[in-house]
N, C-alpha and C positions, 0 to 999 in steps of 0.2 A: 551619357552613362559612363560613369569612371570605368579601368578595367576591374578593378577586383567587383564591383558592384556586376561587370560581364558575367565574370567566371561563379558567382552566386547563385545569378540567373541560372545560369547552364544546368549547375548542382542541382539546382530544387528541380529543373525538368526533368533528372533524368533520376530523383528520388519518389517523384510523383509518379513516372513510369513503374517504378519497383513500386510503388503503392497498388497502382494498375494490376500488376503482375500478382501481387499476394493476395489481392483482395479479390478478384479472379478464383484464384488456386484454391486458398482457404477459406474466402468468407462471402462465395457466393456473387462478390460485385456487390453488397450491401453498401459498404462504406464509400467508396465514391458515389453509387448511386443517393448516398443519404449527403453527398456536398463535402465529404472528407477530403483534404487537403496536407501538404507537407509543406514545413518549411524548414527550412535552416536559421538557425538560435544561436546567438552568445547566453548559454545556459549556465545558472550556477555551479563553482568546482564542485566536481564528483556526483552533477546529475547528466545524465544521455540524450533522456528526452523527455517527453512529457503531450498530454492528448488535453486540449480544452474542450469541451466541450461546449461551451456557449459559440467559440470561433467554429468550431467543425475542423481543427486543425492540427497536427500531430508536427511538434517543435522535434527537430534533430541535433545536436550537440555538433559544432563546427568541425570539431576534432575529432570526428567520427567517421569522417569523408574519409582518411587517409586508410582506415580501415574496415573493409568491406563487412568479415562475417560478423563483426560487434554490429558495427551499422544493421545489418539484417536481424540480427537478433533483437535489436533496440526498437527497428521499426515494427515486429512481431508483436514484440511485448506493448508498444500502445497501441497496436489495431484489435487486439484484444481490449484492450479497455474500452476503445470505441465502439466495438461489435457490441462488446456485452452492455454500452450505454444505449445501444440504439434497440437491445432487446427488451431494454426495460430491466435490467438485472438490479434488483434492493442492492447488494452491494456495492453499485455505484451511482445511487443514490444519496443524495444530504450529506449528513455526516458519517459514512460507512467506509469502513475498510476494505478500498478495491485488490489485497491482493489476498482474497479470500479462497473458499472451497471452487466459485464458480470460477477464477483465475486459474487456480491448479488444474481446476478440470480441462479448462480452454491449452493451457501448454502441453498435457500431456495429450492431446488430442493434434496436436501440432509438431508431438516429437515422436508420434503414431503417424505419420504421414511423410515426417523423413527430416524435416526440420531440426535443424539445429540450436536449440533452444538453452544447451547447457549454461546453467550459471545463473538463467533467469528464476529457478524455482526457489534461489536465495531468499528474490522479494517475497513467495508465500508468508503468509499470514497462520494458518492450518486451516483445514478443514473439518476438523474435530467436530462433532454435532453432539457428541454421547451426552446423553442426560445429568450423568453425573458429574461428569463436569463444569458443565453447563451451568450448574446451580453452584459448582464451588466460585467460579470464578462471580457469579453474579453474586452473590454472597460477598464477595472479596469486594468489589465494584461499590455496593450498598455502605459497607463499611466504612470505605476510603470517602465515600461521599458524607456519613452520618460526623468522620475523623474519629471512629473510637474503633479503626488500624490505618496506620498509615505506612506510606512506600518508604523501601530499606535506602538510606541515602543519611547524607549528612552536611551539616552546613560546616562553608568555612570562615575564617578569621574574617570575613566582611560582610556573613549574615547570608552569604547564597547557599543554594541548595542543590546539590549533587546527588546523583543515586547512587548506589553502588553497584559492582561489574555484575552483581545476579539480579538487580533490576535493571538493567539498563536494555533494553530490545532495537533493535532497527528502526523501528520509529518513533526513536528517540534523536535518530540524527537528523541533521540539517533545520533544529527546533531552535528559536531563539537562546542564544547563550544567557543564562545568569549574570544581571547588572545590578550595580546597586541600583537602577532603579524597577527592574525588573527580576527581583531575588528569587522570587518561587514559580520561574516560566515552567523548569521539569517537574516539579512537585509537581505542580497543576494537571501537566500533561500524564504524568504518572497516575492519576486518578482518574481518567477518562478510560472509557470502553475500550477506544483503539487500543490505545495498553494494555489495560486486562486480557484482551484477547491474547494479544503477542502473548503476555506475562504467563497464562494458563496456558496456551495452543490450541485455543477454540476461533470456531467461525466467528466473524465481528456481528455480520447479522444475526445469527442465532442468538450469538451474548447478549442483543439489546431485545430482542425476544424473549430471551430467557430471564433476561432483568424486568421487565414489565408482566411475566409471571410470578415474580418472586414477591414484585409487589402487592401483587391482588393476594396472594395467595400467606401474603405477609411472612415469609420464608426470610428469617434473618441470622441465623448460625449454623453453621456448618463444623461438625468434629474436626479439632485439631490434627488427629493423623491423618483424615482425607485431604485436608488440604494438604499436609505437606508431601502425598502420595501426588498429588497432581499437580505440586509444583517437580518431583523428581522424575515423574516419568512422561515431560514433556517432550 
């Protein structure tokens, strides 16, 4: 065993420990008990961490050692996702957007206990459930899927496609860059749920609930000043 391969070792035990300790304090000992693990990651620039769930294992960002309270915040934010996968939670399920209502709910219920959680309610997605929104944004969704509207953006001199800064949301980043051989990666993604969501500031699960209402119930327009009330007052 080389030394830095030592000093790894050492890290992951004593991040597993703090796994021990939180999952204890806040989550009852489910997540160990359910085979939860840590490890330490060369993760991609400008990600912390990350929870697989097929592994049962919650990755830490190398560069995260040197500072404790981001590290604790980091490991909060994926024992939550874990917790809330091992409850069975629809939002992190398939295709759904894990930093939804039941995320918000799980942080403030963690910064009601004394945690320090500041900075993580960035990643929220919204919790929004209101009806009326609900239907604009799936409305908007239908749309973008039928292309008779499409997302605010613009191509440039080599045919890629860009959005512009009031469509562009958080989970737009870290998405395949625009190549010439893959011109329309954000467009695409600009039309999917998870977008909508962000785009409106509704729940992701709800949005595809409330899309699969819209269907049956064949709901395809929505008044032009409702929607642009609920794009202003997100």
């Amino acid at each position: 065993m080389t030394e830095s391969t030592r000093l790894v070792a050492v890290e992951e035990r004593k991040l597993n420990a703090l796994l021990g300790e939180l999952d204890e304090q806040h989550f009852r000992g489910e997540l160990r008990a359910a085979g939860w693990r840590c490890a330490i990651a060369a993760l991609r620039p400008g990600h912390y961490g990350s929870a697989r769930y097929d592994y049962r294992r919650i990755s830490i960002a190398e560069h995260l050692l040197a500072d404790v309270p981001e590290l604790r915040r980091t490991l909060l934010h994926e024992m939550i996702h874990a917790a809330l996968h091992i409850a069975g939670d629809p939002s992190h399920q398939g295709r759904n957007e894990s930093h939804g209502a039941a995320f918000a709910a799980e942080l403030a219920r963690l910064a009601a206990a004394g945690e320090d959680v500041s900075g993580e309610e960035d990643y929220v997605t919204c919790g929004d459930t209101s009806a009326s929104r609900l239907q604009i944004a799936a409305v908007a969704y239908l749309a973008r899927q039928r292309r008779s509207e499409h997302p605010a953006g613009k191509f440039d001199a080599g045919g890629r496609w860009y959005p512009v800064k009031a469509e562009w949301r958080t989970c737009c980043d870290g998405l395949r860059e625009p190549s010439c051989s893959f011109p329309y990666s954000l467009l695409k993604h600009c039309c999917t749920i998870a977008h909508l969501s962000r785009l409106y500031g509704v729940d992701t699960v709800a949005l595809r609930n409330a899309v699969a209402q819209a269907k049956r119930s064949c709901v395809t327009d929505v008044p032009p000043k409702a929607v642009e009330a609920a794009m202003l007052s997100r």
